[in-house]
C-alpha positions in Angstrom: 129.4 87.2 103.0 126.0 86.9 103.5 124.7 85.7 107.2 120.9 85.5 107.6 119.6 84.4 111.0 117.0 81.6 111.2 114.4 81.6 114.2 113.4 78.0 115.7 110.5 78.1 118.3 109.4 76.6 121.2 105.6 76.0 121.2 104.1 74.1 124.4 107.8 72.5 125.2 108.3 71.4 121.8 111.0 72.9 119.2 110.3 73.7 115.7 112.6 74.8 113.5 112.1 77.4 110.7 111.0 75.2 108.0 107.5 74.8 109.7 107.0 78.4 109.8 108.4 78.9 106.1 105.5 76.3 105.3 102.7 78.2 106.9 103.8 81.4 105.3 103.3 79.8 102.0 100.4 78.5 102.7 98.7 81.7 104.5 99.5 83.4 100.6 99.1 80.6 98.3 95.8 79.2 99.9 97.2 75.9 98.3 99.3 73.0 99.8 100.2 72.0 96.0 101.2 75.9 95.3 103.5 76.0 98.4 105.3 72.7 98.0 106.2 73.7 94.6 107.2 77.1 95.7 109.4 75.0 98.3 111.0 73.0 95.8 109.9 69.7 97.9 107.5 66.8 97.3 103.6 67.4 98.5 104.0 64.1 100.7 107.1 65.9 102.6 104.6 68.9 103.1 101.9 67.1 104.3 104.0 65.0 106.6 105.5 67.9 108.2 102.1 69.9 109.4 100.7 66.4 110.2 103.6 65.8 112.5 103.4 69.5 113.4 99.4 68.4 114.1 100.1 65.8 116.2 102.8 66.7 118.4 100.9 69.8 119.6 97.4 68.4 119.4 96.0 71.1 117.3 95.2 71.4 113.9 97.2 74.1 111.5 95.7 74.0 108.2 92.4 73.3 107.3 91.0 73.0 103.8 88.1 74.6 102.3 86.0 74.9 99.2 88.4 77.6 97.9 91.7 75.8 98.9 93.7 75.3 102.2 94.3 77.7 104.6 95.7 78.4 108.6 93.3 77.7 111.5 93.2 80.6 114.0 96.1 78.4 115.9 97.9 78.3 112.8 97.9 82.0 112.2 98.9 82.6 115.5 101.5 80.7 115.5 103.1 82.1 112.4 102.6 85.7 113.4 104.6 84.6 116.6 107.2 83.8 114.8 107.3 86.8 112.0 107.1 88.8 114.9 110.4 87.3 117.0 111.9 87.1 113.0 111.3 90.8 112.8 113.2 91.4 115.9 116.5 89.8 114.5 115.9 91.7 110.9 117.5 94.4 110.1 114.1 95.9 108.4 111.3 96.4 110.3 107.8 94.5 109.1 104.3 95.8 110.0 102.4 92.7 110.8 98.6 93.7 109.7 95.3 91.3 109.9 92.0 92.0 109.0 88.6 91.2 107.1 88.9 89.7 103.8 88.0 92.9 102.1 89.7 96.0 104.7 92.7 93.9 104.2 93.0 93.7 100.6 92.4 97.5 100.7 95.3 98.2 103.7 97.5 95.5 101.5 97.1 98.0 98.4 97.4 101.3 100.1 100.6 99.9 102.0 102.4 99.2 98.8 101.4 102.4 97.7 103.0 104.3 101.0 105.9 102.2 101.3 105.0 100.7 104.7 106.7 97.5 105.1 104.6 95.0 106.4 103.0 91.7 106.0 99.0 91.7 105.7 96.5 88.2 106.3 93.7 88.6 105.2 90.9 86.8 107.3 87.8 88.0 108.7 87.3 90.0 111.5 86.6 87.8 114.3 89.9 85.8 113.7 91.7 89.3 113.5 90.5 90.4 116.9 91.3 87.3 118.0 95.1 88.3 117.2 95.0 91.8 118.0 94.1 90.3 121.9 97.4 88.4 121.5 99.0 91.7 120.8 100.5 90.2 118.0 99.1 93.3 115.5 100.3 96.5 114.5 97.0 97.1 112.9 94.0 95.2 112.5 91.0 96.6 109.5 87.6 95.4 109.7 85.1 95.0 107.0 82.5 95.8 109.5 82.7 98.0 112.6 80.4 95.6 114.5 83.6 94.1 116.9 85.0 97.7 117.6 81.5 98.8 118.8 80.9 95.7 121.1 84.9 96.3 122.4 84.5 100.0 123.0 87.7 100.1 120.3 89.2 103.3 118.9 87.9 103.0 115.6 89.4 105.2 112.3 86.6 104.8 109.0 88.8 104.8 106.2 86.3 104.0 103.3 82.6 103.2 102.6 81.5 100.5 101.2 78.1 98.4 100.4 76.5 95.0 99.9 75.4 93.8 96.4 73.0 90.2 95.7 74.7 87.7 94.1 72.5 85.3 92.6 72.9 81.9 91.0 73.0 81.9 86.8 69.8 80.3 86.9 67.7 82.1 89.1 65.0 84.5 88.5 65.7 88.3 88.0 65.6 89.9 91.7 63.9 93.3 91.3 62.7 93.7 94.8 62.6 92.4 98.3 59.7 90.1 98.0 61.1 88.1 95.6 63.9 87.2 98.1 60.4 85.4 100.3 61.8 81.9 101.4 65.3 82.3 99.5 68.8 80.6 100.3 71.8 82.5 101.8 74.7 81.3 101.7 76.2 83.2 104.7 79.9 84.9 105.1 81.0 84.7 109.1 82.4 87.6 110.7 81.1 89.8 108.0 78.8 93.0 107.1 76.2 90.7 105.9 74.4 91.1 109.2 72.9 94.6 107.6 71.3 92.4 105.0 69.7 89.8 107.4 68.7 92.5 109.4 66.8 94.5 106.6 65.1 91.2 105.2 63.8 90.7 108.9 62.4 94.1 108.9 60.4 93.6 105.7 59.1 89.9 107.0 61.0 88.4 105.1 61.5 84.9 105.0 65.0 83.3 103.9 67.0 80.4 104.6 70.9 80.4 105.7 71.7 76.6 104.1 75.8 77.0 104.4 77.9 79.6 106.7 81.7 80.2 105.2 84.8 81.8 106.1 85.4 83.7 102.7 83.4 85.8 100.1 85.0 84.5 97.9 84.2 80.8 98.6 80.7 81.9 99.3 80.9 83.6 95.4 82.2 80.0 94.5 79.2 78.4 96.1 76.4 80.7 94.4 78.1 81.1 90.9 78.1 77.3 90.6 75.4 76.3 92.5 71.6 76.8 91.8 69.1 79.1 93.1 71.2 80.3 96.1 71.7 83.8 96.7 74.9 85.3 99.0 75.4 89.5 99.6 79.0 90.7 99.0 80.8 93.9 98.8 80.4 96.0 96.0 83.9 96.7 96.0 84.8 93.8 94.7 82.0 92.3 93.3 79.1 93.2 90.6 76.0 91.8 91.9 72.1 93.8 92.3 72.0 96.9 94.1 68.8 95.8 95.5 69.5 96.5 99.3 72.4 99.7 98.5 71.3 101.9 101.0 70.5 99.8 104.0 73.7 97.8 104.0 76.4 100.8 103.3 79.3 100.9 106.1 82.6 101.7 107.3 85.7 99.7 105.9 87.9 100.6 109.6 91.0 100.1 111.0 92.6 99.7 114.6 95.6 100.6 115.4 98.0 98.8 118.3 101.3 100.9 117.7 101.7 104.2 118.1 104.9 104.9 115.9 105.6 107.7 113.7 105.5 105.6 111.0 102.2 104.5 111.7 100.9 107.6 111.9 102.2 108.8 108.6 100.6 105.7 107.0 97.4 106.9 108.6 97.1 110.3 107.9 98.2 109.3 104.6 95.3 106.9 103.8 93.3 109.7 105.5 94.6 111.9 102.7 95.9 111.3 99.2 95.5 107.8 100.3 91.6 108.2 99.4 91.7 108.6 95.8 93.6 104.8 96.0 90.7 104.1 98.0 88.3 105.4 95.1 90.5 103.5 92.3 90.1 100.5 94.5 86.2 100.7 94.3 84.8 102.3 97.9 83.2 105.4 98.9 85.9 107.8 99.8 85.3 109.1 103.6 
């Protein structure tokens, strides 16, 4: 016999019952309503109906949708990580519940699989993780820039390097130095390292337009790839592109940590360790 609790919550007086959270959960990995109503085994109309009911009764929205698919609003992911985290409680094994920067998290996602760690990872970007991390909701949160830890006096732990690359439009005009970025358009990631970039082209004078601001590098990569003469700067990591401004925008790929277990320690000084040549494999600098 198999017995397998299921957690209902209360949210703002109202019950929910497990197959609301089993629906954001999808939809935090699939990025796609379609995806995780299939994955369900129920109708996209039943879906739907159930985070517009979700919507209304608590006068906040859940899911939003975006150039690159659908995906949980900062309430949305807040209110799933409640849950995983009261569901861990009544498990008998023990999740790590990780958020971060698109990019950090990827990397954390990769080396956790490679320790062992149990634990489920968002990827977001780092605003929206911090934003979490104040709801002492994380274990650990990674950053793709160390900007928030700075202005929150954070313990910060570098566990790679990493840069910006140009990515250009197909049909625009080889880029072979700074001036020929005078009166460009950006297509601007939120929340992101790209701030090195914008602050160099200031310093040279020059001129450039921000025409769209985005969530993901990967829906700003959308954007550019099929759009024309717009320009966006991404991490090298995971993303070939000109290697125009290498230098000025290289940083630390961090991470926070809110729990002071043994096994979070191992799973740092392991990154810290043989963890790097992962790191190498994935595509950063090594620290």
């Amino acid at each position: 016999m198999q017995i397998k609790p299921k957690i209902s919550l209360t949210i703002n007086g109202n019950d929910f019952n497990n197959k609301l959270f089993q629906t954001l959960e999808v939809i935090s990995t699939t990025w796609s309503q379609r995806k995780a109503a299939k994955q369900l085994k129920i109708a996209p109309q039943v879906l739907n109906r159930r985070i517009l009911n979700a919507e209304k009764i608590l006068d906040m929205k859940l899911v939003e949708s975006t150039n690159a698919g659908s995906e949980l609003t900062k309430e949305g992911k807040e209110i799933l990580l409640a849950y995983q985290k009261y569901e861990n409680k009544v498990s008998s094994a023990r999740k790590n519940v990780i958020a971060g920067g698109h990019i950090s998290s990827a990397l954390i996602n990769t080396l956790a699989e490679e320790f062992g760690l149990t634990s489920v990872v968002y990827h977001s970007d780092d605003k929206s993780a911090f934003y979490l991390a104040k709801k002492q909701i994380l274990n650990i949160m990674t950053l793709d820039d160390p900007l928030i830890a700075f202005q929150n006096d954070l313990e910060l732990i570098p566990i790679a390097f990493d840069y910006l690359v140009l990515i250009s439009s197909p049909n625009t005009e080889k880029i072979t130095n700074l001036q020929d970025l005078d009166n460009a358009n950006f297509i601007s990631v939120a929340s992101s390292s790209q701030r090195l970039a914008w602050r160099t082209l200031k310093n040279n004078k020059i001129k450039y337009d921000i025409i769209r601001d985005v969530r993901s590098p990967y829906e700003a990569y959308k954007l550019v790839k099929n759009g024309e003469n717009l320009h966006t700067f991404l991490n090298a990591s995971y993303f070939e592109g000109n290697n125009i401004l290498k230098n000025e925008t290289k940083h630390a790929i961090s991470l926070v940590r809110y729990d002071e277990s043994p096994e979070i320690d191992d799973f740092i000084k392991f990154i810290l360790s043989t963890g790097q040549m992962i790191i190498r494999k994935e595509g950063f600098e090594p620290i």
